[in-house]
C-alpha positions as CSV (number, residue, x, y, z in Angstrom):
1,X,27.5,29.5,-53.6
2,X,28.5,26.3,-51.6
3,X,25.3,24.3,-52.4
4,X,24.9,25.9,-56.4
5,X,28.7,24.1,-56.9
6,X,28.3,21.0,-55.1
7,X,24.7,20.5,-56.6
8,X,26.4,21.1,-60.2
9,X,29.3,18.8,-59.1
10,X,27.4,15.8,-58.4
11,X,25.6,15.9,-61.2
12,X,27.7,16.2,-63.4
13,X,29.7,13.5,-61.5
14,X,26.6,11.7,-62.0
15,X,26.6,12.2,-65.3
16,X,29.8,11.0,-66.5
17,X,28.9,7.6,-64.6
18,X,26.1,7.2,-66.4
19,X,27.7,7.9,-69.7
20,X,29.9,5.3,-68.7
21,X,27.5,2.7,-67.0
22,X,24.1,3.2,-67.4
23,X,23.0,1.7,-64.1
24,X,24.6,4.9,-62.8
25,X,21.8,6.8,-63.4
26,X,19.4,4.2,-61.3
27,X,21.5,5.7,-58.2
28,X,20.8,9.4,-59.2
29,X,16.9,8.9,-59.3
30,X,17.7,7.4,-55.6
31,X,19.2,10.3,-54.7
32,X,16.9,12.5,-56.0
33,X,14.9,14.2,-53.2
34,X,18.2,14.8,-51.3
35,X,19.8,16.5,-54.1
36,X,16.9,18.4,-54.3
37,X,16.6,19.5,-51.1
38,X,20.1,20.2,-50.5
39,X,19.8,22.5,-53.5
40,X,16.6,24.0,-52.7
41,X,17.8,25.0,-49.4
42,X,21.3,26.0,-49.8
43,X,20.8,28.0,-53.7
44,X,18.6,30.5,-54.5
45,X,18.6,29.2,-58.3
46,X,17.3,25.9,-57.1
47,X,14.9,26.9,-54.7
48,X,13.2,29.6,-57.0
49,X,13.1,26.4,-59.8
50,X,12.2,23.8,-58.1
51,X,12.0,21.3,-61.0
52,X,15.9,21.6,-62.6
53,X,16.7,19.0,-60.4
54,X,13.8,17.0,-61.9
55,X,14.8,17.5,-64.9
56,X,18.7,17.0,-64.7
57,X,17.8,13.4,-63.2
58,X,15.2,12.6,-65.9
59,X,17.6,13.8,-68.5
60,X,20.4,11.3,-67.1
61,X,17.7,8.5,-66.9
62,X,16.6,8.8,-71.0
63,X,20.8,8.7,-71.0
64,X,21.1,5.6,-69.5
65,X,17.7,4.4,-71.3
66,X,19.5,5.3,-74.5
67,X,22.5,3.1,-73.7
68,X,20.3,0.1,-73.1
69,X,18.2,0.5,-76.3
70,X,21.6,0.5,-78.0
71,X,22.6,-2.8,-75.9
72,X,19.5,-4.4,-77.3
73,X,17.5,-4.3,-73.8
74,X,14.4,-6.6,-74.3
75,X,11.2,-5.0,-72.4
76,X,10.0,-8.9,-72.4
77,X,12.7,-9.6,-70.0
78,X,10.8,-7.6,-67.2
79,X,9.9,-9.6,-64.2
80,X,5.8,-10.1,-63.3
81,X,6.2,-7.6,-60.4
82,X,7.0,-5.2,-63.1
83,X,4.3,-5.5,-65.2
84,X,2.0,-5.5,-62.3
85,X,3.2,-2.3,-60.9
86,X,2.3,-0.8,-64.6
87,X,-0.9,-2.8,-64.3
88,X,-1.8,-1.0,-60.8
89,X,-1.2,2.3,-61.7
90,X,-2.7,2.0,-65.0
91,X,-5.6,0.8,-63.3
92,X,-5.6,3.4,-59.9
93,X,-5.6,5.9,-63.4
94,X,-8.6,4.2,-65.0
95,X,-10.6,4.8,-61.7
96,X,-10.6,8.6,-62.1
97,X,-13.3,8.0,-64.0
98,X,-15.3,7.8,-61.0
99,X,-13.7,9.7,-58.9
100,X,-16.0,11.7,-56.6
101,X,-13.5,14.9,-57.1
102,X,-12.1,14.8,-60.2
103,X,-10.0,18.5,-60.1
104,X,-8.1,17.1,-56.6
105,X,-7.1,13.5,-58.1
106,X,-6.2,15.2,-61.4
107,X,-3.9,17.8,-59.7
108,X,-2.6,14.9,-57.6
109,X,-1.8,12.7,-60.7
110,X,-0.3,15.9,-62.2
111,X,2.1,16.3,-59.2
112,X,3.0,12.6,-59.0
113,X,2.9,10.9,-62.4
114,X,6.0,12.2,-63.7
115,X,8.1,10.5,-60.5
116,X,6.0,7.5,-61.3
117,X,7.0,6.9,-64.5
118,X,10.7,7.7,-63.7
119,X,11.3,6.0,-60.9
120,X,8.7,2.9,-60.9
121,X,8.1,2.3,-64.8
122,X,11.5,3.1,-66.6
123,X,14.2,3.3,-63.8
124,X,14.1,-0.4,-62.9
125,X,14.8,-0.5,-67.0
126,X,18.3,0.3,-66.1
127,X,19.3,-2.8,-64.6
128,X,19.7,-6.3,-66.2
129,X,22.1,-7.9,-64.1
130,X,23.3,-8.3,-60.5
131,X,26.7,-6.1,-61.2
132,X,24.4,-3.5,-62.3
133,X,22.9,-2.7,-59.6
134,X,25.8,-3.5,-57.7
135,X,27.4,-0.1,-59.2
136,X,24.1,1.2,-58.9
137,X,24.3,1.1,-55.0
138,X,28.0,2.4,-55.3
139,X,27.3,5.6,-56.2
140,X,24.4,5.8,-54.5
141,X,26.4,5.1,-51.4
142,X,29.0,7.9,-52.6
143,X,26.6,10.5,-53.8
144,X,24.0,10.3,-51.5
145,X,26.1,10.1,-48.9
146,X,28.2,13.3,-49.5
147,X,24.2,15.3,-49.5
148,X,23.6,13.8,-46.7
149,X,26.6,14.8,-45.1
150,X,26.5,18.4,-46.6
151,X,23.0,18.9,-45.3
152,X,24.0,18.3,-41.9
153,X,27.1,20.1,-41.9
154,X,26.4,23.1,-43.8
155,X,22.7,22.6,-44.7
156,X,19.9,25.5,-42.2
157,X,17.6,23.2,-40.5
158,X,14.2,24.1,-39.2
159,X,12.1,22.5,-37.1
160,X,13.2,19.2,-38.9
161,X,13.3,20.2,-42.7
162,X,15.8,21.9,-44.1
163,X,15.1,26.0,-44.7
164,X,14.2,26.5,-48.2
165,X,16.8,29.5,-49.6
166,X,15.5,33.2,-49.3
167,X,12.2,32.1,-48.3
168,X,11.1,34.2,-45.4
169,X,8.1,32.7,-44.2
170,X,11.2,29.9,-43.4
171,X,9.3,27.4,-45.2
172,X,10.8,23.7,-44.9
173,X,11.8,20.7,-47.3
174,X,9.8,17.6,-46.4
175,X,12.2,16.0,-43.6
176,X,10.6,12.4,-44.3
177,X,12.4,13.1,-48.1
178,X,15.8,13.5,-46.6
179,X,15.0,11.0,-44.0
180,X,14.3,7.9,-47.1
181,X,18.0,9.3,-48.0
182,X,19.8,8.6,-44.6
183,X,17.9,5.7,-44.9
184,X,19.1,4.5,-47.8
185,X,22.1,5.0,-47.4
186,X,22.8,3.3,-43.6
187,X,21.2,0.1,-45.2
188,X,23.6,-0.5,-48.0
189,X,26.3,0.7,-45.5
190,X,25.5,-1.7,-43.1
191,X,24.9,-4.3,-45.5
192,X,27.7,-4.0,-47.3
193,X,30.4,-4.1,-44.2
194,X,29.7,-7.4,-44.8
195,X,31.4,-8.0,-48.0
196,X,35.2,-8.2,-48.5
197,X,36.4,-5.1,-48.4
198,X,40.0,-3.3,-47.7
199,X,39.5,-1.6,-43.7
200,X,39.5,1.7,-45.6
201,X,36.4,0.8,-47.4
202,X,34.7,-0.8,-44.3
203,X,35.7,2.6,-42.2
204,X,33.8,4.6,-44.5
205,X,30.9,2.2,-44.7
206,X,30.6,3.0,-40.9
207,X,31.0,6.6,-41.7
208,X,27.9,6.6,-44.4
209,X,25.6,4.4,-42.0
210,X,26.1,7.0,-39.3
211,X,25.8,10.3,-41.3
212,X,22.4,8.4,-42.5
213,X,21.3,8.0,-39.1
214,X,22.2,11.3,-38.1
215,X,20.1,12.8,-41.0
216,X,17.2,10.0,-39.4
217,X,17.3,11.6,-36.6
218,X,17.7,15.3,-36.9
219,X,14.6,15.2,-39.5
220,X,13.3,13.5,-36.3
221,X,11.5,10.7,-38.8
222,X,10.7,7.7,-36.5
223,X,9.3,5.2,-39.3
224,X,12.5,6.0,-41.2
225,X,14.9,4.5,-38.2
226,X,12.8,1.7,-37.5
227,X,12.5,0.7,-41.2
228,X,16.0,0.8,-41.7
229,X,16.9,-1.0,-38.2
230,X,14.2,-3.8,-39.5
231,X,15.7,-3.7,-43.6
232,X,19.7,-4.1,-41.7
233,X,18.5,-7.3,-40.0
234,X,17.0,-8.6,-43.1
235,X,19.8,-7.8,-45.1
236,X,23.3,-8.6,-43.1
237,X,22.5,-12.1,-42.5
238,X,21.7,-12.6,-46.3
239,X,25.2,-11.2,-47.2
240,X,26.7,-12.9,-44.5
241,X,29.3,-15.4,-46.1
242,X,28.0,-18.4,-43.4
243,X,25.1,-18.3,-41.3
244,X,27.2,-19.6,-38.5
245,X,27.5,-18.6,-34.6
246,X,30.3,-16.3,-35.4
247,X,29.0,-14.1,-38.5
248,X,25.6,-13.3,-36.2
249,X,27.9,-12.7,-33.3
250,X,29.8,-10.2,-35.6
251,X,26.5,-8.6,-37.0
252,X,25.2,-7.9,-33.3
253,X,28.7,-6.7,-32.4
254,X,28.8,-3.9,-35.6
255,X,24.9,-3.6,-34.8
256,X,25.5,-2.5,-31.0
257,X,28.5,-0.3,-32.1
258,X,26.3,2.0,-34.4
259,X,23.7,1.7,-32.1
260,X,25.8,3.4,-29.1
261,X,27.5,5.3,-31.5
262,X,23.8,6.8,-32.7
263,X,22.8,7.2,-29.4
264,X,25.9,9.5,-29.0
265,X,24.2,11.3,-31.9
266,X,21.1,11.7,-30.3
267,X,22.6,13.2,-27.6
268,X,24.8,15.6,-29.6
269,X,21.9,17.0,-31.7
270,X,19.8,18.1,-28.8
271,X,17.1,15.2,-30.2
272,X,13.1,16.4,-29.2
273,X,12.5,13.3,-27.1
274,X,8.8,14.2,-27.3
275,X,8.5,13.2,-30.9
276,X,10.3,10.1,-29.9
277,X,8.2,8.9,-27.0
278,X,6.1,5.8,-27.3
279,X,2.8,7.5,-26.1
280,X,3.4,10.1,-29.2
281,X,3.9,7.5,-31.5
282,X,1.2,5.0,-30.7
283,X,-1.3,8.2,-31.0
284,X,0.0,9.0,-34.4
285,X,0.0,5.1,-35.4
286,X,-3.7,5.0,-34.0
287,X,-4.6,8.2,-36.1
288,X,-3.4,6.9,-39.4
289,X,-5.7,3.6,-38.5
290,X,-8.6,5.8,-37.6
291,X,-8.2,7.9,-41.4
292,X,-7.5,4.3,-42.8
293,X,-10.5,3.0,-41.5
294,X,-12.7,5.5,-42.0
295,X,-11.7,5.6,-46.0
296,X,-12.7,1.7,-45.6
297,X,-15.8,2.5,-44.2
298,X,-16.7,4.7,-47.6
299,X,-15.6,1.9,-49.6
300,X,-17.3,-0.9,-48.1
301,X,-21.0,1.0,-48.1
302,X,-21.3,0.2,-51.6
303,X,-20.6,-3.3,-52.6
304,X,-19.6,-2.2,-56.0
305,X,-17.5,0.2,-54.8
306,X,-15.7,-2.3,-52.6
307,X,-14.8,-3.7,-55.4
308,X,-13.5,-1.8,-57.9
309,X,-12.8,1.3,-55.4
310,X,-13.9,4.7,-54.3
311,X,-11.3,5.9,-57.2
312,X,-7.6,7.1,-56.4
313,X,-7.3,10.3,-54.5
314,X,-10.6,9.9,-53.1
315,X,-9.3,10.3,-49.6
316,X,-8.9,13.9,-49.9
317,X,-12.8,13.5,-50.7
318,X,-13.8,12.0,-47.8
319,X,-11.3,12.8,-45.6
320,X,-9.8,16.1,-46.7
321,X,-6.1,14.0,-46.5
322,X,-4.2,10.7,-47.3
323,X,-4.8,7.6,-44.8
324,X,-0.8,7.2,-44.5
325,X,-0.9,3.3,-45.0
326,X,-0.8,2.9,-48.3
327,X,-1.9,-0.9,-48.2
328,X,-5.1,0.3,-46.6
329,X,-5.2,3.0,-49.1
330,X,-5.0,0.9,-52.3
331,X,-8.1,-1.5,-50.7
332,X,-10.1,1.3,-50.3
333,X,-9.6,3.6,-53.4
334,X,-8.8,0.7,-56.1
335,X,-11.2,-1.7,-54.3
336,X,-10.3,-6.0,-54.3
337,X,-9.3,-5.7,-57.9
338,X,-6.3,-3.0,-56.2
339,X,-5.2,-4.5,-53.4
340,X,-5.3,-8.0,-55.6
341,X,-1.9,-6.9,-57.5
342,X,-0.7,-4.8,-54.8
343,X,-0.7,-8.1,-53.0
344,X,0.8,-9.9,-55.4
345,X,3.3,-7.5,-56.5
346,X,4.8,-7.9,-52.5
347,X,4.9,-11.6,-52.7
348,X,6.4,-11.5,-55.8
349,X,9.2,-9.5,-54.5
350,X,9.9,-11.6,-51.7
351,X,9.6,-14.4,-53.0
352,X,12.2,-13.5,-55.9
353,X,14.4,-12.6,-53.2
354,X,14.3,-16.1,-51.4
355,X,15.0,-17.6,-55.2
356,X,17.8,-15.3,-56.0
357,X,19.5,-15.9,-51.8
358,X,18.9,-19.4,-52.5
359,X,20.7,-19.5,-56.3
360,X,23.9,-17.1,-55.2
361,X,24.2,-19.6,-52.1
362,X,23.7,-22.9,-54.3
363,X,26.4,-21.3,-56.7
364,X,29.0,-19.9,-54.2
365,X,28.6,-16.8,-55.6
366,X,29.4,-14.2,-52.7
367,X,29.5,-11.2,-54.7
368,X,25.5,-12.1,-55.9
369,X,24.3,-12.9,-52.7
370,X,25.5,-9.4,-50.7
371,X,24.0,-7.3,-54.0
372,X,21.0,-9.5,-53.9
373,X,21.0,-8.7,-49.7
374,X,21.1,-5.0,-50.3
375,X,18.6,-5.3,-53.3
376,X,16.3,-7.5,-50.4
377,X,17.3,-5.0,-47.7
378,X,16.0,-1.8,-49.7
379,X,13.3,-3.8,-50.5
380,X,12.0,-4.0,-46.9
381,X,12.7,-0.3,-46.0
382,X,10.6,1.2,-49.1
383,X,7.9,-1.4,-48.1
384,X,7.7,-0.7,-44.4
385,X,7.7,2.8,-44.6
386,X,4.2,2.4,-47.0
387,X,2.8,1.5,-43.8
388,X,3.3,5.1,-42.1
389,X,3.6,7.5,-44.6
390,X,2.9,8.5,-48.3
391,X,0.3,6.7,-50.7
392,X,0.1,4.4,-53.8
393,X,1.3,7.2,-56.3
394,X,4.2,7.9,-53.8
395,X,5.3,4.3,-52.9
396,X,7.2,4.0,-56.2
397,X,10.3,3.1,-55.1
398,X,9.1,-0.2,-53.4
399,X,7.0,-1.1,-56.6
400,X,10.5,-0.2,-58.6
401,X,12.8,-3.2,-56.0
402,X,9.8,-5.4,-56.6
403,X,10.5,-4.9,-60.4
404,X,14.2,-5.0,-59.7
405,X,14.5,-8.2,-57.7
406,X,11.9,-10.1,-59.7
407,X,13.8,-9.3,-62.8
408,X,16.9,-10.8,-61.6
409,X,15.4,-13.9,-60.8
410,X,14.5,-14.4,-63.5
411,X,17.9,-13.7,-65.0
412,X,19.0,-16.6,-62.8
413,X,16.5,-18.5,-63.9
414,X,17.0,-18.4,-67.5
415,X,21.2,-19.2,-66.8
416,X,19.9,-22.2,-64.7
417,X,17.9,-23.4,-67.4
418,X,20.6,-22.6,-70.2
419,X,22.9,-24.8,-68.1
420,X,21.1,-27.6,-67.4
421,X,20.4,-27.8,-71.5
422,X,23.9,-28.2,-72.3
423,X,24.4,-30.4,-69.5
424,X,22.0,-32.6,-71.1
425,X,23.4,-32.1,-74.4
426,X,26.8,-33.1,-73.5
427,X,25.3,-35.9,-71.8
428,X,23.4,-37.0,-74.8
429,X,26.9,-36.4,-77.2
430,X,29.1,-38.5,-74.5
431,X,26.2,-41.1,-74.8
432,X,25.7,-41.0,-78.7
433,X,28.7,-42.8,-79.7
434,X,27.5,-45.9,-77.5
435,X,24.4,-46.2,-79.7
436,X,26.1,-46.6,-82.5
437,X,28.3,-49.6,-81.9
């Protein structure tokens, strides 16, 4: 009963936010694994229909879609990195046509292409403006923290999932799924401590980060800890006010406090050390290479192949399973023409970021320059963890902060370029009545 209620409550909490800011419903397609999960395994009504959840989200998505039609959104404002992404998967789509087993990549398109088009093609839709997604990591922050916080309280875990409800084989969630939450939600924590804030609101930031790294680490998801330990040190030096002495003093002070504080955690939760040892890793990090490789291999034996790819989905072909790193993944299945935008779309991204840093700093504009931090930080996680899990079709939340951070730029751009005109048209008025004498 506990997990039918609160599953009903936050989406409906969700859904009065987004009736009331559209950018509301960005945060509830972020949360949406962990809701899911958390209702999957604490209701039987969830876990025997699996897609509500799916649904509910989508539902507040087209409701927030809605609102922006109505604003007059203007799909020609989309950023480069946007239109990529819908160029890449367009494209990985295109290469069914040569897929060497056609049933497996259609049932895997069938599984995935509904979370692509939510989350990478419309979702990024949502946001026009720095405060938008600044409400957007808000609720994020408040929702996905309170799943988070239920699943470790009250949620049944397994060997690292969570249990799925009256299943008795004692099937389990994907942990790496409520891992990307925890995630998620210690970086904008983290981040975010360094904005102004009232103690009460910096208290619970520190409360969020740790409940995120507690759900890290009971899922036992390595790649997930590390990315966010890598997306935190990206991201609180952006939002720092000054890049002096003292503000990276502070950051590794609040740094080394969750960090012993985690370790506390680690300790508490009875943590399988094995999982965590660096032999183990470098031996799963060596067999993703080795799959990686060998789906390369495949690809390069045919120059025309190499080229336009062995088709999307093809490792289940040749290897009877994904390679894990999806980089690797697009150069092999989509070939040079692939990994071309995939490249691109990355660069894009960061180099949005740098653009949008360097405009909140040129401006002054603190508020701009933490959003844009947590925006960058997010950024960074998503992208990292493409390197040790999941595959093009599931990477879409990285391709959807590309969109995100390139659109804002150019945002910025278009106010600097608005100023500057009437600059030079009050400059040419002040100077106009001099010509005339």
């Amino acid at each position: 009963m506990l997990g039918l209620i609160t599953c009903l409550a936050l989406l409906l909490l969700l859904c009065i936010g987004t009736l009331r800011k559209s950018a509301v419903a960005f945060a509830a397609v972020l949360c949406l694994y962990g809701l899911k999960q958390w209702g999957q395994s604490s209701s039987s009504l969830f876990a025997t229909n699996r897609t509500l959840i799916n649904f509910a989200i989508a539902i507040l998505v087209a409701i927030g879609m809605i609102r922006e039609w109505r604003s007059n959104v203007d799909v020609r404002s989309m950023s480069t990195a946007w239109l990529l992404g819908l160029i890449l998967y367009a494209y990985a789509f295109i290469t069914l046509a040569w897929s060497p087993d056609i049933d497996v990549a259609l049932n895997r398109w069938s599984l995935e292409i509904p979370y692509v088009l939510m989350i990478a093609v419309v979702a990024p839709l949502l946001l026009k403006r720095t405060e938008d997604f600044r409400i957007a990591s808000d609720w994020t922050l408040l929702v996905g923290g309170v799943v988070c916080l239920l699943a470790l309280v009250f949620g049944k875990w397994g060997n690292r999932g969570l249990l799925v409800n009256g299943d008795f084989l004692r099937s389990e969630t994907n942990p790496l799924a409520i891992a990307s939450l925890g995630g998620t939600i210690s970086v904008i924590a983290m981040v975010s401590v360094m904005a102004p804030m009232s103690r009460f609101k910096r208290i619970l930031c520190f409360i969020a980060a740790l409940v995120g790294i507690a759900v890290i680490l009971r899922s036992g998801s390595r790649g997930q800890l590390v990315a966010a330990i890598l997306a935190v040190l990206i991201g609180m030096p952006m939002a720092a006010k000054k890049r002096s002495i003292g503000a990276w003093l502070t950051m590794v002070i609040l740094v080394a406090v969750v960090a012993q504080i985690g370790w506390w955690i680690w300790d508490q939760m009875g943590v399988n050390s094995a999982r965590w040892s660096g032999e183990r890793s470098s031996e799963d990090a060596e067999g993703r290479l080795t799959m990686a490789t060998a789906l390369i291999s495949a690809a390069t034996s045919d120059p025309v192949k190499f080229i336009v790819g062995t088709s999307n989905s093809s490792a289940f072909h040749y290897l009877g399973f994904y390679p894990h790193v999806a980089a690797l993944e697009v150069l092999a299945e989509e070939g040079i023409i692939g990994i071309s935008l995939y490249v691109a779309i990355v660069v894009l991204a960061i180099r949005s970021a740098i653009k949008l840093d360097a405009h909140a700093r040129l401006h002054n504009d603190f508020t701009v320059r933490y959003v844009v931090a947590i925006l960058t930080a997010l950024f960074v996680f998503e992208w990292f963890l493409t390197f040790k899990q999941g595959s093009l079709l599931s990477s879409v939340y990285a391709i959807a902060y590309a969109g995100i951070l390139g659109r804002l730029a150019k945002r910025a751009d278009g106010m600097a370029t608005s100023i500057n005109s009437e600059v030079t048209l009050e400059d040419r008025g002040s100077s106009l009545p001099n010509l005339m004498r």
